[in-house]
TORKEPA-373597 format. One record per residue (C-alpha): residue number from 1; x, y, z negated; residue in three letters. Coordinates in Angstrom, 2 decimals. Each point is the difference from the previous one (the first is absolute). Layout:
# TORKEPA-373597
pos_c1_c2_c3_code
NUM_X_Y_Z_ALA
...
END
This chain:
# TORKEPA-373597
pos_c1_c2_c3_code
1_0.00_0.00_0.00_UNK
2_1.48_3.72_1.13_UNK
3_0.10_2.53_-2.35_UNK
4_-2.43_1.91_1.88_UNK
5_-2.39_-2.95_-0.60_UNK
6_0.84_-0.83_-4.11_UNK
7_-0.99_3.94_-0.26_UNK
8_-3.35_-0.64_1.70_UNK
9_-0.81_-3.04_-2.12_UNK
10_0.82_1.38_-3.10_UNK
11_-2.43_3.54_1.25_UNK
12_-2.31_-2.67_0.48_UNK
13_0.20_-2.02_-2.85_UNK
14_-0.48_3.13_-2.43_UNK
15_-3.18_1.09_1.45_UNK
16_-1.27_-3.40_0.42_UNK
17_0.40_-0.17_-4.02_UNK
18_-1.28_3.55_-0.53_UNK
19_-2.05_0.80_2.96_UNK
20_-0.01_3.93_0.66_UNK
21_-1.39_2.50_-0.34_UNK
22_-2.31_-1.08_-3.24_UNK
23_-2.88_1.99_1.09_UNK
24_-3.73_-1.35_-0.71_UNK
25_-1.66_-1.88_2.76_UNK
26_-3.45_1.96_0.24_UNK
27_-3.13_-0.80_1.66_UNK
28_-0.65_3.29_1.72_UNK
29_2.67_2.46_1.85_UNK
30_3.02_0.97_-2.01_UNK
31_-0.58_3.70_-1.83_UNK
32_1.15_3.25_1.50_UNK
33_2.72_-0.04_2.93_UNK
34_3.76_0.38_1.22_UNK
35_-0.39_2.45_2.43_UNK
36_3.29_-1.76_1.60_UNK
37_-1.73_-3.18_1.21_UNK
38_-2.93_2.12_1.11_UNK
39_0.36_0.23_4.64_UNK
40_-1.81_3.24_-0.20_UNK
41_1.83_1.85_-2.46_UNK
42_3.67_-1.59_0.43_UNK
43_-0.30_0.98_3.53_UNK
44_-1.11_3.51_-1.00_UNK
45_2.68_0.32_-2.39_UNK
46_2.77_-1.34_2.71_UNK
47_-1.28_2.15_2.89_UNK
48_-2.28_2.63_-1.85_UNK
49_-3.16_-1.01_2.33_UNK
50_-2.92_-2.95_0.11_UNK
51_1.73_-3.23_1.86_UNK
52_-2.14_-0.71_3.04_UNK
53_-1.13_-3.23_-0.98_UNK
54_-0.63_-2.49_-2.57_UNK
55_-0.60_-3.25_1.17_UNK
56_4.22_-0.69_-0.75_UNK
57_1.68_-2.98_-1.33_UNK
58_1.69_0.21_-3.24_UNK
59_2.93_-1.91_-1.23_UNK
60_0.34_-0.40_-4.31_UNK
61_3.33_-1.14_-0.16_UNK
62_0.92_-1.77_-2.64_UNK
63_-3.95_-0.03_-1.65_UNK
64_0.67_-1.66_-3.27_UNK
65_-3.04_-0.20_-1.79_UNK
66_-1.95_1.70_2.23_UNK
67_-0.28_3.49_-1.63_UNK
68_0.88_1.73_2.83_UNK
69_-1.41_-2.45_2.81_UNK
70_-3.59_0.67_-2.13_UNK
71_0.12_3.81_0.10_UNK
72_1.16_0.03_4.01_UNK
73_-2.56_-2.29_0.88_UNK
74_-2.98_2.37_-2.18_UNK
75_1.45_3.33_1.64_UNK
76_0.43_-1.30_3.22_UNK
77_-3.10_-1.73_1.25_UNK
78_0.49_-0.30_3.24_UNK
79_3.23_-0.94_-0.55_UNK
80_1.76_-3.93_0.73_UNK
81_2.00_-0.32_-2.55_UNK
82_3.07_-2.73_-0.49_UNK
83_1.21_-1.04_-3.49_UNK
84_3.70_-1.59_-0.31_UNK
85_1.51_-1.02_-3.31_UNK
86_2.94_-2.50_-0.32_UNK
87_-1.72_-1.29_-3.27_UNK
88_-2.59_-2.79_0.36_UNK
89_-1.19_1.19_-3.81_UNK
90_-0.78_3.05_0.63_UNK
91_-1.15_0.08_3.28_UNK
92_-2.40_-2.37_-1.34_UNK
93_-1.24_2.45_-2.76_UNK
94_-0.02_2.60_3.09_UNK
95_-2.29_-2.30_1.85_UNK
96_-2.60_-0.56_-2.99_UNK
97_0.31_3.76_-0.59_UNK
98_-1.23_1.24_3.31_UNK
99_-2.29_-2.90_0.37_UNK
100_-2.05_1.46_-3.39_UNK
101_0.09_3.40_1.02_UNK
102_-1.26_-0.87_3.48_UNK
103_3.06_1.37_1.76_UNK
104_-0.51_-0.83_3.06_UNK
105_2.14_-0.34_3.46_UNK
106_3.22_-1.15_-2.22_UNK
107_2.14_-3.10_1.27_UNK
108_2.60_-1.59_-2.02_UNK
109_3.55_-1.08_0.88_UNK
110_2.48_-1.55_-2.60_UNK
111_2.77_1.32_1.45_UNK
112_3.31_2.02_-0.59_UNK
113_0.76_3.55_1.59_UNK
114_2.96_-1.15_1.78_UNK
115_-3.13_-2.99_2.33_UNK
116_-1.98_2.86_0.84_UNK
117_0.60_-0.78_3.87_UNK
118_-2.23_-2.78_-0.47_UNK
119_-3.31_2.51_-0.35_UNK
120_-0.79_0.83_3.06_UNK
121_-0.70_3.29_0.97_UNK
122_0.72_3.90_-1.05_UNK
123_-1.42_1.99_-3.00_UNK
124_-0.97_3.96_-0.09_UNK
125_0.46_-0.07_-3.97_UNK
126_2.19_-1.79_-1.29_UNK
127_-0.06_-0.71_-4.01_UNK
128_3.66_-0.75_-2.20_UNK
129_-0.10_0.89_-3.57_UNK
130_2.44_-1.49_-2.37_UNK
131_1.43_-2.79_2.89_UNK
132_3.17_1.21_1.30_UNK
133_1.99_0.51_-3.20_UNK
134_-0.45_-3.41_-1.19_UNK
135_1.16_-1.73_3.63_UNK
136_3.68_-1.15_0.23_UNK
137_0.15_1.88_3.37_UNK
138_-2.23_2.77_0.21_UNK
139_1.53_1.75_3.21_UNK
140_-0.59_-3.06_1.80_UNK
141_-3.98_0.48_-2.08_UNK
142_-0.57_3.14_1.06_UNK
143_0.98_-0.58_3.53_UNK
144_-2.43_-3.03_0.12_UNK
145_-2.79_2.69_-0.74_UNK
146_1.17_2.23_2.32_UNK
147_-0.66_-2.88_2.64_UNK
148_-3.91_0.02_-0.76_UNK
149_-0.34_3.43_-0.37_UNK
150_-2.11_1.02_3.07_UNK
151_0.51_3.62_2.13_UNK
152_-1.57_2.28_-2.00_UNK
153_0.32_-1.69_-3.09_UNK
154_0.64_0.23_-3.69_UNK
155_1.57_-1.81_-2.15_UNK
156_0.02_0.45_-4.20_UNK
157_2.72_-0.89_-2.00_UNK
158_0.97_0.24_-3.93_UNK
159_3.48_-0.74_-0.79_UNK
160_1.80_0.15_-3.69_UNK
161_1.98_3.53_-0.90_UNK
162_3.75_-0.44_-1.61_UNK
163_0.03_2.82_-2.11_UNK
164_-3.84_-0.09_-1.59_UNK
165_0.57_-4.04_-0.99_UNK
166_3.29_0.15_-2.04_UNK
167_-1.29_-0.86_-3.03_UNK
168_-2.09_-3.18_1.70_UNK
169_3.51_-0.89_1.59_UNK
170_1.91_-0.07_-3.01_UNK
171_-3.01_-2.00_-1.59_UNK
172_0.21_-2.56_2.74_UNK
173_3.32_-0.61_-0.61_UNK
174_-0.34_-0.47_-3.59_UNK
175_-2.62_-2.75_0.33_UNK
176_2.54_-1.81_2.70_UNK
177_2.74_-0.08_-2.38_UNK
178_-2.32_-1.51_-2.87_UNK
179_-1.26_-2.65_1.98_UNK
180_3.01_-1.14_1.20_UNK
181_-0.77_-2.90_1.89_UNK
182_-3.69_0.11_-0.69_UNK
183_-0.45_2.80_2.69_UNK
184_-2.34_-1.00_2.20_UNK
185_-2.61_-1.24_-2.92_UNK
186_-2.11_3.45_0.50_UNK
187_-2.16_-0.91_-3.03_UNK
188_3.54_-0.41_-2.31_UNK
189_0.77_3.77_1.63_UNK
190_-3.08_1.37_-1.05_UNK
191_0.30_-1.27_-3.39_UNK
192_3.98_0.82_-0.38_UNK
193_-1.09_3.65_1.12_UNK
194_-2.91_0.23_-1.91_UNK
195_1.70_-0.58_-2.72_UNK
196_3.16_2.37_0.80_UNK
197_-2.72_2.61_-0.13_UNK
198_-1.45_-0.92_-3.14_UNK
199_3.74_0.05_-1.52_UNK
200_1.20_3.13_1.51_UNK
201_0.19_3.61_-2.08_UNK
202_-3.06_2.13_0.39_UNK
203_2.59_2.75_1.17_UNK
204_2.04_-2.02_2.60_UNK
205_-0.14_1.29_3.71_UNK
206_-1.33_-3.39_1.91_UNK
207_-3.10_-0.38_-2.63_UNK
208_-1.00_3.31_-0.43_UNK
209_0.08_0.20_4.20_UNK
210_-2.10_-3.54_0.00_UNK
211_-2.69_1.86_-3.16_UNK
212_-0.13_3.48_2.14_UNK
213_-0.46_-1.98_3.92_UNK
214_-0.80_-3.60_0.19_UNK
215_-0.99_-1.40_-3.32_UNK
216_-4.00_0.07_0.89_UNK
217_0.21_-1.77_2.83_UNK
218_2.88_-2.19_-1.06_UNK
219_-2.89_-1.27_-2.60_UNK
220_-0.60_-2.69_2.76_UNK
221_2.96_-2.79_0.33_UNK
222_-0.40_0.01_4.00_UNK
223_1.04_3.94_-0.10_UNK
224_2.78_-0.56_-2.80_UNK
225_1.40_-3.16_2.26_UNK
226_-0.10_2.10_3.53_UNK
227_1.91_3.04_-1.94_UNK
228_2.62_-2.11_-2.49_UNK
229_0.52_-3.50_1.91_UNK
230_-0.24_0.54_3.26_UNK
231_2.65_-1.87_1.67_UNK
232_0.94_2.24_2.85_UNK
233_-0.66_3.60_0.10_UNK
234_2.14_2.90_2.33_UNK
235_-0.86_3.95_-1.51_UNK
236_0.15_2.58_2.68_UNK
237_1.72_3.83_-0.27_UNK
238_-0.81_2.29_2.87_UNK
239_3.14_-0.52_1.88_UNK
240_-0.32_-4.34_-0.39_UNK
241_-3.93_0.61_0.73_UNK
242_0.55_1.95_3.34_UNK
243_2.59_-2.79_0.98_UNK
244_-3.13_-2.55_-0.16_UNK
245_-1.91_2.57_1.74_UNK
246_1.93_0.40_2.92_UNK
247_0.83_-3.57_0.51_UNK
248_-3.80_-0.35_0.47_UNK
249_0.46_1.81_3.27_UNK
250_-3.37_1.87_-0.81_UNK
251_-0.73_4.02_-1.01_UNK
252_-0.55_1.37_-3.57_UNK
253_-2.76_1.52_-0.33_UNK
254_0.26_1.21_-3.62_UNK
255_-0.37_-1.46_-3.57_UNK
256_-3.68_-0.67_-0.82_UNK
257_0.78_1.85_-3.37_UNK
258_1.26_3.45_1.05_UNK
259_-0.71_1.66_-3.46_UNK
260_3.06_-1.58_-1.21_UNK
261_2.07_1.32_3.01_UNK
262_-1.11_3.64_-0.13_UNK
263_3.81_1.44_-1.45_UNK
264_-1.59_3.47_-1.53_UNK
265_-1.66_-2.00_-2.04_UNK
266_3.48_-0.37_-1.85_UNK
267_1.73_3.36_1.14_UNK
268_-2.92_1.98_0.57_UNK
269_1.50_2.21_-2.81_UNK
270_2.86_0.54_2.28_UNK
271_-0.50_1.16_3.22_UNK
272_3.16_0.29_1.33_UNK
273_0.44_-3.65_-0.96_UNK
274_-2.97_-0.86_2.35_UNK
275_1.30_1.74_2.34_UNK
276_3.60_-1.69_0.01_UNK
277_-1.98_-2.90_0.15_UNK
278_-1.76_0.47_2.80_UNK
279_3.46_-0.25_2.12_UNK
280_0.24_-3.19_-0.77_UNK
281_-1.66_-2.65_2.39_UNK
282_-2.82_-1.82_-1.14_UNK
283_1.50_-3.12_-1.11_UNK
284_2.48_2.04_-2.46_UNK
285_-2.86_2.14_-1.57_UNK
286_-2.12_-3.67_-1.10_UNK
287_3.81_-0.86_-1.21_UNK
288_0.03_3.36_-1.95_UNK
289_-3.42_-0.50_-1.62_UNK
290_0.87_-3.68_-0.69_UNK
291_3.25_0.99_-1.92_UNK
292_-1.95_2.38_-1.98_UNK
293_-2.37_-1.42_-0.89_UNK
294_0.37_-3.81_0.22_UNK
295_-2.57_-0.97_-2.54_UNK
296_-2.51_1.43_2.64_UNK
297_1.06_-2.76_2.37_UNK
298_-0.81_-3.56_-1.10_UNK
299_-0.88_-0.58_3.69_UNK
300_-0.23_0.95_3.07_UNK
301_-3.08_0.04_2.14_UNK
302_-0.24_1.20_3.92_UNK
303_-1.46_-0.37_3.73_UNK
304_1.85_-0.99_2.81_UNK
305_-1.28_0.16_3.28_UNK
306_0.35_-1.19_3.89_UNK
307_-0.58_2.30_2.27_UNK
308_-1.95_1.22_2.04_UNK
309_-1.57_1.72_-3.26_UNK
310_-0.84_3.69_0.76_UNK
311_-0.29_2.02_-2.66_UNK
312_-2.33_3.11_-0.14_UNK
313_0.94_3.61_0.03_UNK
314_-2.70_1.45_-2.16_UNK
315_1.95_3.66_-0.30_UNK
316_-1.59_1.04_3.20_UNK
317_-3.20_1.74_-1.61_UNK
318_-2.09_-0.64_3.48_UNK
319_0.56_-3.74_-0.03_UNK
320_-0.13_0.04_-3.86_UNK
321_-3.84_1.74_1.03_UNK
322_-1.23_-2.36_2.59_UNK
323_1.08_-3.44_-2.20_UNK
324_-2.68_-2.00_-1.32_UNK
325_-0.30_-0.84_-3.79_UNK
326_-0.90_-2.98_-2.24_UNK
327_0.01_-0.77_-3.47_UNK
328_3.36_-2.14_-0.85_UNK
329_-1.06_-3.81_-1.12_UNK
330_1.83_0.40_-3.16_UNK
331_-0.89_2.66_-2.63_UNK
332_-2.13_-1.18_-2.98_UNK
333_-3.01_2.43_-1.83_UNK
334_-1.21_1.22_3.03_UNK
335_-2.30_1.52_0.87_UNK
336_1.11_2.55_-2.74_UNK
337_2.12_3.42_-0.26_UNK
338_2.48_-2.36_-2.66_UNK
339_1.24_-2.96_1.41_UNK
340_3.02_-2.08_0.34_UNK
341_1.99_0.18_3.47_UNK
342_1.75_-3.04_1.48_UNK
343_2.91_-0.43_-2.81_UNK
344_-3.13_0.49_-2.61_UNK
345_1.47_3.85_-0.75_UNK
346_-2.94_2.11_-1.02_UNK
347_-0.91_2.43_2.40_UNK
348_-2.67_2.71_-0.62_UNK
349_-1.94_1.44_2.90_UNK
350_-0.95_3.75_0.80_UNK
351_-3.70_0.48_0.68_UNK
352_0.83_0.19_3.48_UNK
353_2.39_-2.68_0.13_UNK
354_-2.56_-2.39_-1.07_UNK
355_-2.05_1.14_2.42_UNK
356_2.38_-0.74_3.11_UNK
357_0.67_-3.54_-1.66_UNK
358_-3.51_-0.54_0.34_UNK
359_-0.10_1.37_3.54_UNK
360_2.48_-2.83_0.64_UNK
361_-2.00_-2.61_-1.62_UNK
362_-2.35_-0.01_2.23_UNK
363_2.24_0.53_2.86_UNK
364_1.31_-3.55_-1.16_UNK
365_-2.76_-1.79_1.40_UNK
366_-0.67_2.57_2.42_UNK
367_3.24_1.18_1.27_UNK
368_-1.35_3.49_1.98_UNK
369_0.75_3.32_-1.68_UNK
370_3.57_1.37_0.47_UNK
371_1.52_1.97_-2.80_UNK
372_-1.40_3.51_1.39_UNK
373_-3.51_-1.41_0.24_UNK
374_0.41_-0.67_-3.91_UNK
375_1.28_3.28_-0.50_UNK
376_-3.62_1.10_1.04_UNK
377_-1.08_-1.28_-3.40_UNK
378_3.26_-0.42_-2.20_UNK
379_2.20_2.69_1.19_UNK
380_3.47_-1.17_-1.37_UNK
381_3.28_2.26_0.62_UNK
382_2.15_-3.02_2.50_UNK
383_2.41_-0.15_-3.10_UNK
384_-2.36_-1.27_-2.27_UNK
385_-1.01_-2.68_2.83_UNK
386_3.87_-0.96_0.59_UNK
387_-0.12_-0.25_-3.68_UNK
388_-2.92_-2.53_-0.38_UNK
389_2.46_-1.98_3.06_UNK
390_3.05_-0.08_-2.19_UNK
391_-1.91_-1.35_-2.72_UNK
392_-1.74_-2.50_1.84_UNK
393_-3.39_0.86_-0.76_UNK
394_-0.91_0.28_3.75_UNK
395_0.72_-1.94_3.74_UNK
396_0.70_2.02_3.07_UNK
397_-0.85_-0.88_3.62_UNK
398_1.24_2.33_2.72_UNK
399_-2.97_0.32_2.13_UNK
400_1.03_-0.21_4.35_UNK
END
């Protein structure tokens, strides 16, 4: 057996034994949303308009459980959707999962990244959260995505940050050397660091950062195991992240959590700062913000894309005018002037803001009145509807 292949049984052995992620099986659709596995608004967010069509294939990469493959399946339903997992355990508790909640359109493989060749077909969305860090080659993973991804395409990925995991690292390590020769007994792991934990100081660094971040969820063995045990993991920094990135031959198209990239929100008391910054090239400012603030950065999560993928030019205030509106997919409270946007932020609505949302609810299901016919009733200043864009509250559609 090749290394390569030892890694992948033992990956496979741990989440056969603690199948993951723990969530409930439910007999209804999963609560709320994740914008990110959403066509509609990951394709708004990517290209900043409404994608043309939604009858697409989706790819969830590396399922698990069947979390994820349950939520693309709900907000997607006109959507195919293909579920791979290399462990038969959990893809089984994927399978009961979806069949409870009456996800529909979802076929199973048992199958590794690295096979995907043996699906046939492309994907417009393609779905990778928590995969490629854990595979003994993950260049040669990402590029195996990049294969399916179809023109036009996007494909999601999560990967592990360096800098934001230390403490988890050093933790890891710990447990290894107790166990000696035990590693690879994930219940033993649990216990040794369940009990390093319970020994530790109240002031030192690695349980205090476990009480402040991860100790709720870490409640549940299958999240303490995936976190502590894991027998292969890779953490990313910027520069080793765009590495991956380019070797998948495909276009970033931004992190899928730009709050945490936004640099004045660190040097905003320093102007000139920002402004030194902003001679830097893109990839040095995320290594800036990472450096500075490295707790911020447990992970990273972005788009890449194939092209052809136009993106629209809003700035122009005529075409900005003659686009057509709808109501984004994922906001919860609505219809109301309080309500939480896609990354459940509160956002409160002017009177006329609500107004124009509710112009563009029923252009959802009508699709008809361009931005200046709303105006008639909900005249907004164009900043305010650029605004509503940013935050995702709204789809565009250029009309011909």
């Amino acid at each position: 057996m090749s290394d390569s292949q030892a890694i992948s049984a033992a990956v496979q052995k741990l989440y056969d034994t603690y199948p993951f992620p723990p969530d409930p099986l439910l007999d209804s659709a999963p609560p709320g949303y994740n914008w990110r596995w959403n066509w509609l608004n990951a394709y708004n967010f990517c290209t900043g308009q409404k994608p043309d069509k939604q009858d697409i294939r989706i790819l969830d990469a590396g399922c698990g459980t069947g979390v994820s493959t349950e939520y693309l399946a709900h907000l997607n339903p006109k959507a195919e959707i293909v579920a791979v997992d290399l462990s038969p355990g959990a893809l089984a508790v994927a399978k009961e999962r979806c069949q409870r909640s009456r996800a529909e359109r979802v076929a199973f493989h048992n199958l590794s990244l690295y096979d995907l060749e043996q699906i046939p077909g492309s994907f417009e969305l393609i779905n990778c959260v928590g995969v490629l860090h854990h595979l003994p080659d993950p260049i040669a993973g990402i590029q195996a995505l990049a294969n399916k991804l179809a023109p036009g395409g996007l494909l999601h990925i999560f990967v592990y940050g360096e800098l934001g995991r230390w403490e988890i690292k050093l933790m890891q390590q710990a447990i290894a050397l107790l166990q000696g020769n035990q590693q690879g007994d994930y219940r033993d792991g649990v216990n040794v660091g369940r009990q390093i934990f319970a020994a530790l100081p109240e002031n030192n660094r690695i349980r205090q950062r476990e009480q402040q971040r991860w100790s709720l969820e870490n409640q549940r063995d299958e999240c303490f195991a995936d976190m502590y045990v894991h027998p292969q993991e890779i953490d990313y920094t910027v520069e080793s992240l765009f590495e991956l990135i380019d070797a998948s031959g495909l276009d970033f198209l931004g992190f899928s959590n730009p709050q945490t990239w936004q640099l004045e929100r660190l040097l905003g008391k320093e102007p000139g700062l920002v402004a030194r910054a902003k001679n830097l090239d893109e990839r040095a400012r995320y290594r800036l913000i990472e450096l500075l603030d490295p707790e911020a950065v447990t992970h990273y999560e972005f788009f890449l894309g194939r092209q052809p993928l136009p993106k629209a030019d809003w700035s122009n205030d005529q075409a900005l005018l003659q686009a057509v509106p709808e109501l984004t997919p994922c906001i919860d409270g609505w219809p109301g002037q309080v309500l939480f946007n896609c990354d459940y932020q509160i956002v409160r609505l002017s009177d006329l803001e609500f107004q124009f949302l509710q112009a563009c609810e029923v252009n959802s299901a009508h699709q008809t009145r361009t931005i200046s016919d709303i105006f008639e009733i909900a005249p907004l200043e164009l900043e305010q509807v650029r605004s509503l864009l940013k935050q995702q509250l709204i789809l565009l559609t250029a009309r011909l």
